[in-house]
N, C-alpha and C positions, 0 to 999 in steps of 0.2 A: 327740655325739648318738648313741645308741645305736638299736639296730634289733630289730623284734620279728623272729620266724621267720613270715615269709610275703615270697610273690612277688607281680612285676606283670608286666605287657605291655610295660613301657615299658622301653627301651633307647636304649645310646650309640649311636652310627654312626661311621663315619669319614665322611663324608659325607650332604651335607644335600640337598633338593631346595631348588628355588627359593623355595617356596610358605612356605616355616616363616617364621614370624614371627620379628624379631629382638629381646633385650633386651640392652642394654648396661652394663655396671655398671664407672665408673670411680673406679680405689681411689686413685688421684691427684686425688681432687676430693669431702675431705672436709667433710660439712653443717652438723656441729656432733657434739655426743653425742645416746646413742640417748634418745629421751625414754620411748619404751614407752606413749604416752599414747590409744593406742587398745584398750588394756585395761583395762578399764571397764564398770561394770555398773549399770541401772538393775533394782533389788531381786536383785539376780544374788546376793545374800548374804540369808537367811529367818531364821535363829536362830545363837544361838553352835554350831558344830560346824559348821554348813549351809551350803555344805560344810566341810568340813575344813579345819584351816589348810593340812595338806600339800596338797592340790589347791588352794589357791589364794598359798601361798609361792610355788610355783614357776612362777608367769606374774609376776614381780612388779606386779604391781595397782596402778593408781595412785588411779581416782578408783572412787568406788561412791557411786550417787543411791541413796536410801533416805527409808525412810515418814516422817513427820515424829513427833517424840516423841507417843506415844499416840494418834496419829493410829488414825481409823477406816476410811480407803480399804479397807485390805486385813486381816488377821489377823496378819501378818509382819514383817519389813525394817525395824522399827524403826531407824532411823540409830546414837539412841544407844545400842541393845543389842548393835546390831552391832559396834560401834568399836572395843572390845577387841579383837577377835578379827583383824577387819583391821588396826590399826595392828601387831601381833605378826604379822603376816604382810607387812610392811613396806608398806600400802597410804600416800598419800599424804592426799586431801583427800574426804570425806566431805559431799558434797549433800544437804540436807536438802529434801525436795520438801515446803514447806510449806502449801501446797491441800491437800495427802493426807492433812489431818488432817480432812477431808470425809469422810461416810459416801459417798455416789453418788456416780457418774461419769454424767454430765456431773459437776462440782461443784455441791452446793445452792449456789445466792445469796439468799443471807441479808441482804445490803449488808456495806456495807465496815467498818461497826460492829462489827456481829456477827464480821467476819473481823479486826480488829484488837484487838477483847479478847483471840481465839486466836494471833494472832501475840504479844499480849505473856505468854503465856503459855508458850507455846513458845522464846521467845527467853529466859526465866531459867529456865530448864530446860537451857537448851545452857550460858546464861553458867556455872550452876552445875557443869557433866559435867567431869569430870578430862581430856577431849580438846577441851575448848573449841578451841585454835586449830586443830584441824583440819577443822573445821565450815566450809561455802559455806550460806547460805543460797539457797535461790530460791524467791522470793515468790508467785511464779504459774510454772503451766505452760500450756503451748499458751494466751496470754490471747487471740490471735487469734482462737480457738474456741469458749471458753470464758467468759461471764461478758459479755467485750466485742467480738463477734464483727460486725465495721463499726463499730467505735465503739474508732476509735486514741485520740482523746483523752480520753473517758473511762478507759482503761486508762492513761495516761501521768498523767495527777492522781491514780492510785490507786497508783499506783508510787512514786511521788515521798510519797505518804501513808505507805506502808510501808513505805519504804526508811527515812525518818524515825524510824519508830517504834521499827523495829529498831535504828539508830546512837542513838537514845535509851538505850536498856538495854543495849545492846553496844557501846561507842563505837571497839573494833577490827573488829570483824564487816567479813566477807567477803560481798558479797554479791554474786548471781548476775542476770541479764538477760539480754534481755526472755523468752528463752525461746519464743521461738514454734514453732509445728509446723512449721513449715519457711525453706526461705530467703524473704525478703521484705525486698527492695532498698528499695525507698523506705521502707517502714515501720522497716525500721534505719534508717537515713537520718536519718527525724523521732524515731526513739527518742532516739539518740544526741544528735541536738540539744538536745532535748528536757531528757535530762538529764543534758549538760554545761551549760546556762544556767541551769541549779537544783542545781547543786552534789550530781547522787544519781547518778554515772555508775557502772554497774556492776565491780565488781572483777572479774570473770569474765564473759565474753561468752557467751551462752547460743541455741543454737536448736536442731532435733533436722533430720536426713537420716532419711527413712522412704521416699524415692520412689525410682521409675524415675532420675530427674535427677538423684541421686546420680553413679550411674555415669558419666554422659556431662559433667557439670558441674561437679564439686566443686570444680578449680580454678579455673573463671572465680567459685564462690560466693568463694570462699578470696579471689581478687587482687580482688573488689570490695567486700568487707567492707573488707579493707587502706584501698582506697582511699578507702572511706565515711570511717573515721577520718581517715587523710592530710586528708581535706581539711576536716575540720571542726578540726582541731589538738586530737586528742585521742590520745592518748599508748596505744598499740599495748596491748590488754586482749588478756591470755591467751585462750585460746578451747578450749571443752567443748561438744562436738557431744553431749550429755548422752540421747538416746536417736536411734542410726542400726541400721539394719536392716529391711528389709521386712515387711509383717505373715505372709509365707510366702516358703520360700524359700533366705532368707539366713542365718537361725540355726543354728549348727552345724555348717553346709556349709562346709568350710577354702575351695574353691575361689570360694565367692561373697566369703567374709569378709578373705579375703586381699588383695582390691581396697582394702574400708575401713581394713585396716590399715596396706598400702601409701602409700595417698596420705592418711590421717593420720601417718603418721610424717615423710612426707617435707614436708607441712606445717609438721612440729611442734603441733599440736592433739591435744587429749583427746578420749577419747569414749567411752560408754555405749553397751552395745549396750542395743537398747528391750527391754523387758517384755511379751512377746508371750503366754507360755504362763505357767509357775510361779512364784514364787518359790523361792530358795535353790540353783537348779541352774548359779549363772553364766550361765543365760540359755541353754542346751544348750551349754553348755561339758561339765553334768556330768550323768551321767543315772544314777539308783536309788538308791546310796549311795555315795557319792563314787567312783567309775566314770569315767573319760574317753572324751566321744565322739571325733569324729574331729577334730574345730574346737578341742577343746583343747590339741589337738598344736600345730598350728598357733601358738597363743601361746604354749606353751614352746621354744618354739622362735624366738619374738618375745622373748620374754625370757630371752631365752639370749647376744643380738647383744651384743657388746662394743668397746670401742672408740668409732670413730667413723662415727656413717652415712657413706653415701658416697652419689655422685650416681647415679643412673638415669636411664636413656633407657627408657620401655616403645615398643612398637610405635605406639602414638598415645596424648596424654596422657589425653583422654576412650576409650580403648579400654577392655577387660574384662579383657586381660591388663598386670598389673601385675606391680610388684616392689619390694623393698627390701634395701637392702645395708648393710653393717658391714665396718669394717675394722679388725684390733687388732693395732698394731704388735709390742706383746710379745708376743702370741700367734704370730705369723705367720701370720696365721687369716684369711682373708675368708669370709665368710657371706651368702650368697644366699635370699630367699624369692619365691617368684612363684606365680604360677596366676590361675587367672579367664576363660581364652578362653569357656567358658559353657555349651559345648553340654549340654544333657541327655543325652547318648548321644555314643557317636562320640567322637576321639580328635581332637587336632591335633598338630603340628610345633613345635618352637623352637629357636633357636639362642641359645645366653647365651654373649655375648662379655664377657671379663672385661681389660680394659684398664687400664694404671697399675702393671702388678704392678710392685712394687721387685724391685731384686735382691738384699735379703736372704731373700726365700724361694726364690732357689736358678732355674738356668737348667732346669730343671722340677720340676712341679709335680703335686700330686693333686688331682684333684678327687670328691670323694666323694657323692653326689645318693640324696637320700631323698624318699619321695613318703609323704604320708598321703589317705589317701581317706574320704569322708562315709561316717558309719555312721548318720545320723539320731539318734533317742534312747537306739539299742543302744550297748553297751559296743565302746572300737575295740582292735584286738587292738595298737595302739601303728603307728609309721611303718615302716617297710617299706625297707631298702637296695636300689638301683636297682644301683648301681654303684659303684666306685672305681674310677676309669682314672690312668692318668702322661699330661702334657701337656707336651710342650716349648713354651717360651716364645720366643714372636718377635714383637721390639719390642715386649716388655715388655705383653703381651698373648696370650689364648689363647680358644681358640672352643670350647664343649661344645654338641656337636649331640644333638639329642633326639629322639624320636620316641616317639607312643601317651601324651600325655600327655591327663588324662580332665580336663575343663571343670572337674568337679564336688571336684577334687582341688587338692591346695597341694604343691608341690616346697620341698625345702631341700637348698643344695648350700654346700660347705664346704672350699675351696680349702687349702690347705696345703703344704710342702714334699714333694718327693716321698719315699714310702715303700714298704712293699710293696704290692703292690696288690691282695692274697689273703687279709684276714685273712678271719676268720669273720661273718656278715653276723648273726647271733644276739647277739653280741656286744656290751657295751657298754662303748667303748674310753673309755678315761682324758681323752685330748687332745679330745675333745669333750665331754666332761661341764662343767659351770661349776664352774667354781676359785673359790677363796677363801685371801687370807691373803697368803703369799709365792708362792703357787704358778709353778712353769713349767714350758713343754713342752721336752721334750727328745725333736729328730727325729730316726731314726732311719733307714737300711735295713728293719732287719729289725723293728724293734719301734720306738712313742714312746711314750712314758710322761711319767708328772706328778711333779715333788720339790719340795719345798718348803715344803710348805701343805696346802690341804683339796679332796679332792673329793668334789662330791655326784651321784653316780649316780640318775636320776627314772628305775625299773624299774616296766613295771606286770605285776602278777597276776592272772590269769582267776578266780583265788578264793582265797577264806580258806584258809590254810592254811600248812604248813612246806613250803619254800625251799632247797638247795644252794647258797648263797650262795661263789662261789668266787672270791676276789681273787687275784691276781698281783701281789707285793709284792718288794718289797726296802727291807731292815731293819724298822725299828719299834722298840718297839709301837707298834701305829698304835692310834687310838681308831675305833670305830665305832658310828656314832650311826643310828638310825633315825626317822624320821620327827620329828626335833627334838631325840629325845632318846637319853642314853647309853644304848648296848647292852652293848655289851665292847670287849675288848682282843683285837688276835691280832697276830702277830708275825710276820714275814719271817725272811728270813737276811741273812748277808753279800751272797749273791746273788741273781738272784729266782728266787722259786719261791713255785706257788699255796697259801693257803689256806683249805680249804672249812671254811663256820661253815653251821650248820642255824638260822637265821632263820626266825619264823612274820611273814608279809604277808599285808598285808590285803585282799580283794580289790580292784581298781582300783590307783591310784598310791602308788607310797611311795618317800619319799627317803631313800637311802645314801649317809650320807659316811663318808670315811676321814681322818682325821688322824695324820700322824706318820710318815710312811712314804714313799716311794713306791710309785706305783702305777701298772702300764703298764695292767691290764684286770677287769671282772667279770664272770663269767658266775654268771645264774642258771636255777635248775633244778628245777621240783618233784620235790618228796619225800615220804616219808610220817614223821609222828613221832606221838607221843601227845598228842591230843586226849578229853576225856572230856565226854560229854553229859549233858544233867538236864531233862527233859522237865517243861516248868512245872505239866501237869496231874499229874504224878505223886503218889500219894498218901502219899508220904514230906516234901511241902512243907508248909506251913502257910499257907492262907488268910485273909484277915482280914478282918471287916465285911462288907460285900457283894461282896469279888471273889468269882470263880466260875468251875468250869469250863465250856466250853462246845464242842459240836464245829463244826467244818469241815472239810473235806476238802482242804482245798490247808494245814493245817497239817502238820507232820511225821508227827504221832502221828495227825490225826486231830481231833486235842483244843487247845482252849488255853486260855489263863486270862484273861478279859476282866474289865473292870470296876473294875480298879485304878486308886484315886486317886478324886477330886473327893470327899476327905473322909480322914484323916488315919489314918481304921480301919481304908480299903481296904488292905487290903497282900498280896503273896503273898512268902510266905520261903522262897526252894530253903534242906533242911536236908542237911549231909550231904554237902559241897561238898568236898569231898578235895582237898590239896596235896601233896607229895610233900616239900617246904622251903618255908620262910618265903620270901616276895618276890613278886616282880610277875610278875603274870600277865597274860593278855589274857583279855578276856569276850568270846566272840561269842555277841550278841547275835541269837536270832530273831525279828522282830513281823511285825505289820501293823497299818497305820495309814491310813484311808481319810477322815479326818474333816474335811469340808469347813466352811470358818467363817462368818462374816458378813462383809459388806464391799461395795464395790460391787457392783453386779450389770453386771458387763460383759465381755468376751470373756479375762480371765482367770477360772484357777480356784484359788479363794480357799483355799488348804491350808492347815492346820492340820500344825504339827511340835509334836506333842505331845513330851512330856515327863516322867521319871522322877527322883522324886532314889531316889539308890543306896548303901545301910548296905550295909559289911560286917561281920560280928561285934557289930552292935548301935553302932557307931562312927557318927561324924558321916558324914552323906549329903552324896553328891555329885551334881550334879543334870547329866543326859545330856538332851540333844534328838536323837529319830527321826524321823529326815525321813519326809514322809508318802510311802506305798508308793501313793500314785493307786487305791487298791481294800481292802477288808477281806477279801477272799482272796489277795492280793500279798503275799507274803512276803518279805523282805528279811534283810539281816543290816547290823549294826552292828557296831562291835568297841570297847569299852570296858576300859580297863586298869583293875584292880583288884589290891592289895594282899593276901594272904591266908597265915594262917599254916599252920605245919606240921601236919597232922591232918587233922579236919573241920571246917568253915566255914559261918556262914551269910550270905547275900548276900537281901537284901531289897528289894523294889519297890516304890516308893509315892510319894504325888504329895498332898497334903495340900491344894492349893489346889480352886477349881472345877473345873479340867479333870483328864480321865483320862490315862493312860500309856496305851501303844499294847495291842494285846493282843498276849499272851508264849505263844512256839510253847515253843522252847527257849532256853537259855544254852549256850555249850561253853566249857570253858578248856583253855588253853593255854599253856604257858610260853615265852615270848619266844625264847629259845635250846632246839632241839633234842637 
């Protein structure tokens, strides 16, 4: 795991007081594998690009609840337009919240007629999508609430109606139950009876955490669900806590959200964080244009754990401070995540006792502890290095004392053999990065490094722009890929020594791998290279049909070009698009887009990710989504790769259906390598 450039408060000690809380983490008492299944998003995904797949490859994702096909709830989250883009970002199973094909929230009730014409419509619509089996249906949400609020057994005849209706036109269909707004013991209880003696028992166990009794409860909710089954002899149904998180609070915040991820992993259970504010931002995972808050870290750093959980002790099971652990034999690797003591202000104490160590990692040890801190909806400048200290091992155990850790923050500490204990804290070192292939560590004294296989360094960038991209290699050529795809080639020696490549990144995260080489480290570094800009209003473009320019004052210029699209004429063409060679370039993109849609009327806000398809040279258009900028003076950047040949070029904007393109400040390009 690599480290941005900034400090904290928080330090080792050789000595603890009494007061610190204790966490125990033993790597001789492993749980199973890591599931990762409390990353999870209800509409946490808005359009294809919304986010990016690189912000969302790199938590590997398991489930995502989304709008139900053409559904009216919201403007967005389509399930099946989104599935592309998740399933290539290796997400798992795909919730269809099939209510949400409701304009209002409450849902209209119409009867159960009117909602079973739209279930069979909805159900050959998924039977026919090319991801059919990754489809969960859930037939109702919150019905407690909703529809049959005191009226269990009306709800359980209408379940049993559509669960039917569904295994009529899907006869494999996954489907999802009962869904309620929160735990409700007996009412599971009769659910489950209900329909195991009618042959309609949910494939996936469904209810949502949104409260206070989350934190203090989850595991007496967890061992008496178990036991609801156990005793009615119904056979253990996976389970997707499908919207957890407070309506304020929890989202975003590493230090509250690290409790849910904790004691979902160590469950084994899925889970959705709820849909509190937008669509398409992960839920504040992601804030402006694919940008990471502070709580994103936090799950790259969830799905980073390899190997196999391991047991924890936190200070009390219904306490705040929690944790979870991984241990990867090949690696020699243990990985710690913790946080949650709570306070709004003010600091506490911990001690994380790491017990079990074998003695292939050596009669001492490193332990290296990073901290990320809540930035709310602002961009986070990345996790922060606390420390690396050397620990001698006695009986096969060792204690890292802590002090000044912030409630509102998530720690991650990451055991190893010992090494130097001085590298560079800017750094982002190899042995922590996620391998792929044959990869392995090889420890060192004075340096470890990675041979083998493939590493992908997740670096983020304060802004658009070219990069000093500096590896430390030995041999090659190694390949280097960025954000999915080929870059170039650069080469080592016999022995190692760095080398610096001028990469353009895009603002927020992007992932770097190397293939073919070893690799002990990367640093990077802004730079300057050639960028060339084209001001949309310029009177060297060509407008078409009713786009137009228009002013504003938070555009670049002043000026920009609105009105493109909702009709095939609108177009605006930058002429005069200069290339230096034929090949790929990046477009950054400037709009803004403020366009609020139809949909419920309830405490979200219904955004609109308008849309552009994009000609170059008069060629087939490719079609971009810009996530909405929350304002039509909000200006944003996008970055879209485009193709252009040697000379002058023209790149075109236009949208032929009913909706508009955002309005266009500028474009810049720029070429990939510096």
């Amino acid at each position: 795991m690599a480290a941005a450039l900034m400090t904290s408060a928080l330090t080792t000690t050789p000595s603890q007081a009494a007061a610190a809380s204790q966490i125990v983490v033993d790597l001789a008492a492993p749980t199973g594998a890591p599931r990762y299944g409390a990353t999870g998003f209800l509409y946490g995904l808005g359009d294809e690009g919304i986010p990016n797949e690189t912000m969302l490859a790199a938590l590997k994702p398991q489930v995502t609840a989304q709008k139900a096909p053409d559904g009216l709830q919201h403007p967005n989250g389509d399930a099946l337009k989104i599935a592309p883009m998740f399933k290539r970002a290796g997400g798992r199973d795909i919730q269809i919240y099939m209510q949400d094909v409701y304009k209002q929230w409450p849902y209209e009730n119409l009867g159960i007629d009117d909602y079973l014409a739209k279930v069979d419509t909805m159900t050959r619509k998924v039977v026919a999508d090319p991801y059919r089996a990754s489809y969960v249906y859930v037939p109702f949400n919150e019905p407690d609430q909703i529809w049959y609020g005191g009226n269990l057994t009306a709800f359980l005849n209408d379940y049993r109606t559509v669960h039917r209706k569904i295994r009529s036109i899907d006869p494999g269909a996954r489907i999802a139950g009962p869904n309620f707004a929160g735990y409700r013991s007996a009412d599971l209880r009769a659910f489950l009876r209900f329909a195991r003696d009618n042959n309609v028992l949910p494939d996936v166990m469904t209810w949502h955490e949104l409260g206070d009794d989350f934190f203090t409860s989850w595991n007496e909710h967890y061992a008496d669900y178990r036991s609801i089954e156990s005793s009615l002899g119904v056979s253990p149904r996976p389970i997707t806590i499908n919207e957890y998180g407070r309506f304020s609070g929890d989202l975003g915040v590493p230090g509250n959200l690290v409790q849910f991820v904790a004691k979902f992993e160590n469950s084994k259970v899925d889970g959705c964080l709820a849909y509190w504010t937008t669509a398409g931002g992960l839920n504040d995972l992601v804030t402006r244009n694919n940008q990471a808050t502070g709580g994103w870290w936090l799950y790259k750093w969830y799905g980073e754990l390899t190997g196999t959980t391991v047991a924890v002790t936190p200070p009390a099971p219904g306490g705040s401070l929690q944790a979870l652990a991984a241990f990867d034999q090949g690696k020699r690797q243990a990985r710690v995540i913790f946080g949650g003591n709570n306070p709004a202000s003010g600091s506490y104490d911990a001690n994380l006792a790491v017990k079990g160590i074998p003695a292939a990692l050596g009669g001492t040890v490193q332990a290296t502890v990073w901290g990320v801190d809540s930035t709310g909806l602002n961009p986070s400048p990345g996790p922060y290095r606390i420390s690396a200290t050397n620990h001698t091992v006695s009986g096969g155990q060792i204690t890292i004392p802590l002090t000044g850790l912030k409630g509102t923050s998530a720690y991650h500490v990451v055991v190893t053999p010992a090494k130097d204990v001085s590298p560079s804290a800017s750094r982002y070192e190899a042995e922590y990065a996620a391998l792929s292939g044959a990869a392995r560590i090889t420890y060192g004294a004075a340096a470890s490094y990675v041979e083998g296989g493939g590493v992908t360094f997740v670096v983020t960038a304060p802004s658009d722009g070219y990069y000093n991209l500096g590896l430390r290699l030995s041999g090659g050529p190694a390949r280097l890929r960025l954000n999915g795809s080929d870059l170039t080639e650069v080469t080592g020696a016999s022995g190692w020594n760095t080398v610096t490549t001028k990469v353009f990144l895009t603002a927020g995260v992007n992932r770097l791998e190397v293939q073919g080489a070893s690799v002990d480290y990367a640093d990077v570094a802004a730079t300057t290279g050639t960028i060339t800009a084209y001001q949309a209003e310029s009177a060297a473009n060509t407008l078409g049909g009713a786009a137009r320019v228009a002013s504003n004052s938070a555009a670049s210029g002043g000026s920009y070009v609105g009105y493109v699209g909702a009709g095939a004429a609108n177009t605006l063409r930058f002429n005069d698009v200069t290339a230096p060679r034929a090949g790929l370039y990046r477009m950054v993109v400037t709009y803004a887009n403020g366009e609020l849609g139809e949909g419920s009327d309830n405490y979200n806000s219904n955004i609109v990710d308008r849309y552009a398809d994009i000609s170059v040279n008069g060629g087939a258009a490719r079609r971009h989504y810009f996530r909405n900028t929350l304002g039509w003076s909000n200006y944003r950047t996008t970055v879209v790769d485009v193709t252009l040949a040697a000379g002058a070029n023209t790149i075109t904007f236009g949208n032929a259906s009913a909706g508009y393109a955002p309005d266009l400040d500028l474009i810049q390009i720029a070429a990939p390598l510096g």
